[in-house]
C-alpha positions as MATLAB code, in Angstrom:
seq = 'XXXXXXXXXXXXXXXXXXXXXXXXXXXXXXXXXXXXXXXXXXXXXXXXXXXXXXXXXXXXXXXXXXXXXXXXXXXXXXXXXXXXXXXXXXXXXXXXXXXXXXXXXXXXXXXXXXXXXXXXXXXXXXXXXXXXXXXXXXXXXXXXXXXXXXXXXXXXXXXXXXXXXXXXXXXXXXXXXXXXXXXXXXXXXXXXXXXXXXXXXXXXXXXXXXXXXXXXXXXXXXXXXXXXXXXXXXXXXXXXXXXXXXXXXXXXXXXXXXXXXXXXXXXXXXXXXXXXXXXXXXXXXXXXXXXXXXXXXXXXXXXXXXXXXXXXXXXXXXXXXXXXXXXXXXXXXXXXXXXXXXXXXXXXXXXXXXXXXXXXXXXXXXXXXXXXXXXXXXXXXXXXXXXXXXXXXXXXXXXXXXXXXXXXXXXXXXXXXXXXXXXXXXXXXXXXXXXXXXXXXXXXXXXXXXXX';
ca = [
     129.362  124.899   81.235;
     127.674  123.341   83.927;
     123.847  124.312   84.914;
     124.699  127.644   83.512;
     127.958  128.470   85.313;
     131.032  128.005   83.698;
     133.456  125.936   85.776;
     136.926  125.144   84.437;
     138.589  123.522   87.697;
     140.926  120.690   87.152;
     141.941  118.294   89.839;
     145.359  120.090   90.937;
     143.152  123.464   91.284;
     140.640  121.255   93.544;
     143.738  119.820   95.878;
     145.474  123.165   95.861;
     141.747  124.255   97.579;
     142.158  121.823   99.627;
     145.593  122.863  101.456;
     143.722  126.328  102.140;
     142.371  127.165  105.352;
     138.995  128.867  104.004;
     138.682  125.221  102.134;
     134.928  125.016  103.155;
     133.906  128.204  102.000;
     135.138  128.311   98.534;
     133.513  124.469   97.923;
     130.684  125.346   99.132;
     130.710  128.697   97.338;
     132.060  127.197   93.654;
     129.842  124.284   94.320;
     126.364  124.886   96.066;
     125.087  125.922   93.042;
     125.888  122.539   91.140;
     123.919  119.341   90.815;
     125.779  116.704   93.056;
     126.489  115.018   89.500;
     127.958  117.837   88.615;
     130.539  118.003   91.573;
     131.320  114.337   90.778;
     132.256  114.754   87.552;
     134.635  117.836   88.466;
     136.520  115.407   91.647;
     135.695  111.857   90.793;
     139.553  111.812   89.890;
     140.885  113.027   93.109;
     142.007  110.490   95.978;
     139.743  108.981   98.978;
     140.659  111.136  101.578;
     140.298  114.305   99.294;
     137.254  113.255   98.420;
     135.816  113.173  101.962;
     137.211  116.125  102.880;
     134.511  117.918  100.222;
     131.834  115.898  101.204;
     132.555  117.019  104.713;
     132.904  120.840  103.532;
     129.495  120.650  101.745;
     127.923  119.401  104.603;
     124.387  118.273  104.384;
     122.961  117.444  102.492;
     124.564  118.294   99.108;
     128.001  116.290  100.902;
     125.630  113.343  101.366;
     124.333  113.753   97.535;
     127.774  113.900   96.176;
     128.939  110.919   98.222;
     125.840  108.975   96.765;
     127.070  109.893   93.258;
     130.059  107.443   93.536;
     129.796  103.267   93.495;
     129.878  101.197   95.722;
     133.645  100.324   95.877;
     134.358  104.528   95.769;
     132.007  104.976   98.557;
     133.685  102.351  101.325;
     136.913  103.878  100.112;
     135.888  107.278  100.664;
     134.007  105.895  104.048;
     137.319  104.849  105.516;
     138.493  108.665  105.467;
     135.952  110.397  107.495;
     136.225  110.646  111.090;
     133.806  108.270  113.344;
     131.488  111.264  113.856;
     130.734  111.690  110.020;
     130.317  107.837  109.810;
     127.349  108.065  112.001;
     126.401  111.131  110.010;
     126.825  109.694  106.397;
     124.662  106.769  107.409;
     121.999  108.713  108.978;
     121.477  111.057  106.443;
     121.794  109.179  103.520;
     118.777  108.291  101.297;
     117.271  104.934  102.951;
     117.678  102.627   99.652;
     121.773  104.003   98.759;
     122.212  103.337  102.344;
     121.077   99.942  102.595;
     123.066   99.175   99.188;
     126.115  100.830  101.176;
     126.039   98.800  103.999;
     124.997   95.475  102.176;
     128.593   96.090  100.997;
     130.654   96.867  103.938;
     132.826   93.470  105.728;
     130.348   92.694  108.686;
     132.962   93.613  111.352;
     132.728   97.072  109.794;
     128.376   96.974  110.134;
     128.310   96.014  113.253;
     130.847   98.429  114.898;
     129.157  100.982  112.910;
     125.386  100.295  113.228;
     125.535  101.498  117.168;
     126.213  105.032  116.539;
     123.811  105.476  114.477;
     120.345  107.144  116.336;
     117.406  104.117  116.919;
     115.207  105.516  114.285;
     117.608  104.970  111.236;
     118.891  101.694  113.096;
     115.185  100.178  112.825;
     115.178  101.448  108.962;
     118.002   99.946  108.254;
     117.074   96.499  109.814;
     114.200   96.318  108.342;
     115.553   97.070  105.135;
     118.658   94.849  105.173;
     116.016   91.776  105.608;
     114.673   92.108  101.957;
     115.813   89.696   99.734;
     118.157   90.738   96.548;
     116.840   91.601   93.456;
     112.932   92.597   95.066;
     110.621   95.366   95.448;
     111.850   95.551   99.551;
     114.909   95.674   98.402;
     115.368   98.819   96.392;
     112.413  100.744   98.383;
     112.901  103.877  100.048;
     110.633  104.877  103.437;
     110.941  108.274  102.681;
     107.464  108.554  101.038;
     104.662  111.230  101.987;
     101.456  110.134  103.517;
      98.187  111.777  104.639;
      95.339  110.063  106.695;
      91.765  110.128  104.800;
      89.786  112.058  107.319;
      92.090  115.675  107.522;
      90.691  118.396  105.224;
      92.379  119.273  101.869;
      93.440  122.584  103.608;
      94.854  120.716  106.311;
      96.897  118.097  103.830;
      98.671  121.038  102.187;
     100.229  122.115  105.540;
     101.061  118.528  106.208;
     102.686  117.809  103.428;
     104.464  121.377  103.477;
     106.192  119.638  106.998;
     106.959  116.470  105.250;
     108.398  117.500  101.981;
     111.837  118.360  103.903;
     112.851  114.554  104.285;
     110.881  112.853  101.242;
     112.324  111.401   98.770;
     109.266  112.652   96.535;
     105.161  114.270   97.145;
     104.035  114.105   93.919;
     102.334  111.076   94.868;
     100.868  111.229   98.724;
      99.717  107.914   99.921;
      96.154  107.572  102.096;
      96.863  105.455  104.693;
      95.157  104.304  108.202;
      96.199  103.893  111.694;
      97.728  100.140  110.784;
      99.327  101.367  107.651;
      96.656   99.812  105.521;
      96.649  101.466  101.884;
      93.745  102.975  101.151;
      94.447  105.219   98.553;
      96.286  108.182   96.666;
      96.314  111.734   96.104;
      98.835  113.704   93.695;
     100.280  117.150   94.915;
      98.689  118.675   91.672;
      94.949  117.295   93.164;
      95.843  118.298   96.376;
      96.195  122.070   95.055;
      93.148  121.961   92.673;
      90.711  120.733   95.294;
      88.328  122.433   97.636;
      90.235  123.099  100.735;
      86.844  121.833  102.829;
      87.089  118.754  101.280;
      88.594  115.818  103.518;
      91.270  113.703  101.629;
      88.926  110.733  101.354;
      86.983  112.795   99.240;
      89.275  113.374   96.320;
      91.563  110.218   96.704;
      91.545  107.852   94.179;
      91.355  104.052   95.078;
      92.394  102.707   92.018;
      95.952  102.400   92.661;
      98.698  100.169   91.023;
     101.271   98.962   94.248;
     104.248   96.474   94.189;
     104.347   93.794   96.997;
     107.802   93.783   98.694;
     108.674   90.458   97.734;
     107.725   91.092   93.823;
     111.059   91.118   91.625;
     112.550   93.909   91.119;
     112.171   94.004   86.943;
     108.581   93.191   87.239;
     108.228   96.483   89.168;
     109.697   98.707   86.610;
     108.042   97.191   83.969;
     105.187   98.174   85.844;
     106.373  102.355   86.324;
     107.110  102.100   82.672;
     104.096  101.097   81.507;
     101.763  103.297   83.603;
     103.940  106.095   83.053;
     104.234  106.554   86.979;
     106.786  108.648   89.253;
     106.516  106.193   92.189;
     105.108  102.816   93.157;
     104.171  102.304   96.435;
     105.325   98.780   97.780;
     102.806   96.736  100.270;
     103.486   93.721  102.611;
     101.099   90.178  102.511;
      98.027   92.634  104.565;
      98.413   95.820  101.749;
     100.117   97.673  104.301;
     102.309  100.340  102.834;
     106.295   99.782  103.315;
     107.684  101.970  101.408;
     107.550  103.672   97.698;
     110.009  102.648   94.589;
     111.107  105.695   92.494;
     111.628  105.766   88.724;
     114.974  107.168   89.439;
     115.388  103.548   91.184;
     113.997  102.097   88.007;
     116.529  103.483   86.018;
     118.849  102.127   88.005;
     117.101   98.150   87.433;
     117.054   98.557   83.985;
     120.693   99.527   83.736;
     121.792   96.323   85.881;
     119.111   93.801   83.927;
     121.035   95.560   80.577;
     124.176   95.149   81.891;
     123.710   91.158   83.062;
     122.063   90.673   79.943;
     125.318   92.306   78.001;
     127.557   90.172   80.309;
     125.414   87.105   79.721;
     124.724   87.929   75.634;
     129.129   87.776   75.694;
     129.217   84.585   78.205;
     131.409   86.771   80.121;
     129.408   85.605   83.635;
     127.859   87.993   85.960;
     128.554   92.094   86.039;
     131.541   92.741   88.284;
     133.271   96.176   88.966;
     135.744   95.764   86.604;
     138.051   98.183   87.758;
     138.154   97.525   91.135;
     137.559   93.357   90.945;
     141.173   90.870   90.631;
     142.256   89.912   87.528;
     141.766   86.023   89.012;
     138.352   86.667   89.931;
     137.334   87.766   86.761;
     139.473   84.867   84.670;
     137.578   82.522   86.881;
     134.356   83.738   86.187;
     134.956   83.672   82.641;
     137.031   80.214   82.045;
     133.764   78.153   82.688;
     132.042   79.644   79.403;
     134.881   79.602   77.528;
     135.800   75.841   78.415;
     132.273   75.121   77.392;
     132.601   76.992   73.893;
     136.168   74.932   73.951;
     134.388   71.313   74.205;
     132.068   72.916   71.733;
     134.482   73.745   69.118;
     136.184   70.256   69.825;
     132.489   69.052   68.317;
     133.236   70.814   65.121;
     136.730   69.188   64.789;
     134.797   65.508   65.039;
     132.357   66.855   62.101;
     135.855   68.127   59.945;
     137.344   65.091   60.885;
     134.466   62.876   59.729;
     133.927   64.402   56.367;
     138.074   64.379   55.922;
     137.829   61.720   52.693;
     135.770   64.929   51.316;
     138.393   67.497   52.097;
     141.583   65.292   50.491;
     139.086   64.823   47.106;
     138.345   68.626   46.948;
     140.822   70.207   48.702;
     139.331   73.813   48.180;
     136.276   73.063   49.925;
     138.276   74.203   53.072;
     138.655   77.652   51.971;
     135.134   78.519   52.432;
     134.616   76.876   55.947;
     135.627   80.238   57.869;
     133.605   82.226   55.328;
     130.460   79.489   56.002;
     130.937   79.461   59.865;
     131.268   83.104   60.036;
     128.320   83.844   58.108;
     126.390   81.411   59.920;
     127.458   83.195   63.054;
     126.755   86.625   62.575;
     123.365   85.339   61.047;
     122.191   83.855   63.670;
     123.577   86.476   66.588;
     121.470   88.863   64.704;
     118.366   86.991   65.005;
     119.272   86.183   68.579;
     119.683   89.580   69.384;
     116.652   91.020   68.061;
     114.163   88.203   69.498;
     115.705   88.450   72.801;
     115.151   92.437   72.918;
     111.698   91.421   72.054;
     111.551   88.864   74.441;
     113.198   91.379   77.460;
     110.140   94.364   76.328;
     107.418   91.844   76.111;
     106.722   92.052   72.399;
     108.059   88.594   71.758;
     105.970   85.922   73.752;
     106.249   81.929   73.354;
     102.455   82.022   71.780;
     104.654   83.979   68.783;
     107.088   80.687   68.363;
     105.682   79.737   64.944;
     105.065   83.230   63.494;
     108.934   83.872   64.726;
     109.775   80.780   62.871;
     108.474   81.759   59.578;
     109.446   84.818   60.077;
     112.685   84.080   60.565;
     112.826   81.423   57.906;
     111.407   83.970   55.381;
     114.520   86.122   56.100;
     117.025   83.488   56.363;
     115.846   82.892   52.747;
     116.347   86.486   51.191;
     119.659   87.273   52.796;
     120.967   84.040   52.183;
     120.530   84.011   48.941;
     122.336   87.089   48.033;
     125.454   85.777   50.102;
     125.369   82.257   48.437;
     125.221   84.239   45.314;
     128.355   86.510   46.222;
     130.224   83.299   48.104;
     129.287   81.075   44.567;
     130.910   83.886   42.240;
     134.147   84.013   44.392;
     134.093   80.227   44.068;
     133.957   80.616   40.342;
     135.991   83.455   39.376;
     138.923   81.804   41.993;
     138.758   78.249   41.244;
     137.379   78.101   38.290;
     134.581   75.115   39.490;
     131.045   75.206   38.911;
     130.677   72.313   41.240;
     132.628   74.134   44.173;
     130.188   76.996   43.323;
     127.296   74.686   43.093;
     128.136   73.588   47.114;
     129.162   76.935   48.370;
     126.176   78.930   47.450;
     123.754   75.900   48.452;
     125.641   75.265   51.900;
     125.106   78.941   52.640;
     121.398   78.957   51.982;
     121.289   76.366   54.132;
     123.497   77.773   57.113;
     121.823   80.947   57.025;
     118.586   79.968   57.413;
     119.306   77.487   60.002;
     121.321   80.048   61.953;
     118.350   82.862   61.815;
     115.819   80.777   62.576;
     118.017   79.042   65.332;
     118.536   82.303   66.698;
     115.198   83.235   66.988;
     113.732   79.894   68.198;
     116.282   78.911   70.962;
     115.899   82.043   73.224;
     112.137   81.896   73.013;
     112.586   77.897   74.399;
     114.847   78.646   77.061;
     112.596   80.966   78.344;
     109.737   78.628   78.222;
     112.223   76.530   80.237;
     112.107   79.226   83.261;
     115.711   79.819   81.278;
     117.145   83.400   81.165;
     116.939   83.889   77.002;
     120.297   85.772   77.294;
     122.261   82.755   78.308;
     121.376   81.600   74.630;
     124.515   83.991   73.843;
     126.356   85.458   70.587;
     129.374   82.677   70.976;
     126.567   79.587   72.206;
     124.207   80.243   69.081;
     127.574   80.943   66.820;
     129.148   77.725   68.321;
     126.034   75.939   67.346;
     125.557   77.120   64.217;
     128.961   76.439   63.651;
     128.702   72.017   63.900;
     125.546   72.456   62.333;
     126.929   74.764   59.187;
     129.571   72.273   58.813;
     127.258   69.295   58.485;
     125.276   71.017   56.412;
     128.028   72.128   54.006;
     129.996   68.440   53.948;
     126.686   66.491   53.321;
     125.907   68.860   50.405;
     129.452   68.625   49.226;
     129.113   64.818   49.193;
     125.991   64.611   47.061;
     127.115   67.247   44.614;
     130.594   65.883   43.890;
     128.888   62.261   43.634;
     126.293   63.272   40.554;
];
């Protein structure tokens, strides 16, 4: 069920469509009610060139929707399969942000045979656009915002704004702007309907308004939707002149790419790729640095088993606990890692909170630790039969698990003091530290209990 009308196609139904003459008319028939989602889901499975063909028997602009639906990599597959005339279409017509995104990706043969087709108007858009620096406000703005001058009558507005709302991307928010482009102010759609019609715009604007500037990061701007609960922010240049608006729908999209990094980073699995469509050698190279580094890492640990080795050959069951110590240690101190980092990333967590994290941190290092050294000291017992053994295990992982939770906690809040991202302190980094230190730990505790 889909929007309330059952559809049941499968791909083979869609390409038998296809090879009918009437093709256009029975998409556009089974379709036009559907959200462009909606149509994706049903034919993300079907070929390039099949694909194009519906986008090109929808038309506009639910073809240009549907083709927006689909990444990057889909899209310049799809791209190749429409006729030149459709090229200049699909990049006209598309929404001004997905289109700069689109073309950002295409080889820059491809851009600049294609950018002269396309009329002046979009051609300036897209320039202007394209100069925006990755990861900005400029650079996921759309121009497709609604805007009113100050001195028109309320009555006037709503006939304006009836004329723009064809090509913007949204008037719930109409922006008060001069002849230069200067911001002045805002109106909503809502106070727009509610006012006296005889009253000019100026009158009922508000000039209390929260803007991005284009060269603001891109995370600092959706923080900013998120916490004033807006629909839009409108993005400004160095003299507040307006440029363009950021949508939450954009927003969603930022805080699905800062998750994913973050994910990608958390796993020292390097930066987000399209996994299905990225070589197998790209991606091993991308990841053999981190693991090299966890490699040299876990070469540390050998030195510290090595060093303590007269310990080992004098109580040789001390080694049966090392995974158990290391991997308690571990998941201890991912834990902590995790949830400080999440605090850091929503602005709960700030480096003024270092010591209260610390004790925190300590405090429940403490408590959990002691009911593991208590269930790793009876296995110690019942097994081997050696109070000693016990003695060592159940002090050594007191001692790793508060160092790992409070390690956890306190690492991620100094690498971002350090300009650091706190997400680079990952699971396998604070579990290959913990690791050295849990084995120091448990070998220098093994010493002095075996030598009373």
């Amino acid at each position: 069920m889909v929007n309330g009308k059952k559809i049941s196609w499968i791909s083979p139904e869609i390409k038998e469509i296809l090879e009918m003459p009437n093709k256009a008319e029975i998409l556009k028939e089974a379709f036009s009610d559907l959200h462009p989602r909606d149509i994706f889901n049903l034919c993300e499975g079907l070929e390039p060139g099949e694909n194009a063909e519906i986008v090109m028997a929808l038309g506009i602009p639910l073809g240009i929707e549907f083709f927006q639906e689909f990444r990057i990599r889909q899209q310049r597959d799809i791209f190749r399969q429409f006729p030149k005339e459709w090229m200049k279409m699909v990049v006209e017509e598309m929404a001004p942000d997905e289109r700069t995104d689109f073309l950002k990706a295409l080889p820059k043969e491809r851009y600049d045979e294609l950018l002269p087709l396309v009329a002046q108007a979009e051609r300036n858009d897209i320039k202007k656009l394209l100069q925006y620096e990755e990861g900005t406000a400029g650079a996921i703005l759309t121009t497709e915002y609604a805007f009113l001058s100050r001195d028109i009558t309320v009555k006037r507005a709503i006939e304006n704004i009836r004329l723009q709302a064809f090509d913007r991307e949204t008037i719930y928010y109409i922006y008060v702007i001069d002849d230069t482009r200067t911001l002045l102010g805002f109106v909503s759609l809502k106070g727009l309907l509610v006012a006296d019609p005889g009253k000019t715009v100026g009158d009922i604007m508000h000039t209390h308004i929260m803007s991005a500037h284009v060269d603001e990061d891109k995370e600092s701007v959706a923080k900013k939707i998120s916490e004033y609960d807006l629909l839009a922010i409108p993005v400004v240049d160095n003299n507040n002149r307006l440029v363009g608006i950021v949508t939450v729908d954009d927003v969603v999209d930022v805080i699905e790419e800062e998750n994913t990094e973050d994910i990608y980073k958390y796993g020292a699995a390097g930066k987000p790729v399209d996994y299905m469509g990225s070589n197998p050698g790209v991606m091993a190279k991308q990841r053999i640095f981190w693991l090299l580094m966890l490699v040299i890492m876990g070469f540390v640990s050998g030195w510290v088993i090595e060093l303590y080795a007269f310990q080992l050959e004098a109580v040789v069951a001390l080694a049966f606990f090392i995974p158990l110590l290391c991997a308690s240690g571990g998941n201890a101190g991912t834990q902590s890692s995790t949830v400080v980092i999440r605090g850091i990333a929503t602005g709960e967590i700030k480096m003024k909170d270092l010591f209260k994290v610390f004790r925190k941190e300590l405090s429940i290092g403490a408590m959990v630790g002691l009911a593991m050294a208590f269930l790793a000291a009876l296995r110690a017992v019942v097994m081997n039969k050696d109070p000693l053994l016990a003695l060592t295990v159940g002090l050594a992982m007191i001692a790793t698990v508060v160092v790992a939770t409070t390690l956890g906690a306190v690492l991620p809040l100094l690498f971002n003091k350090l300009k650091l991202d706190p997400a680079l302190m990952s699971g396998p980094f604070i579990t290959s530290i913990v690791d050295i230190v849990s084995l120091f730990v448990y070998f220098h505790i093994a010493v002095m209990v075996f030598s009373m």
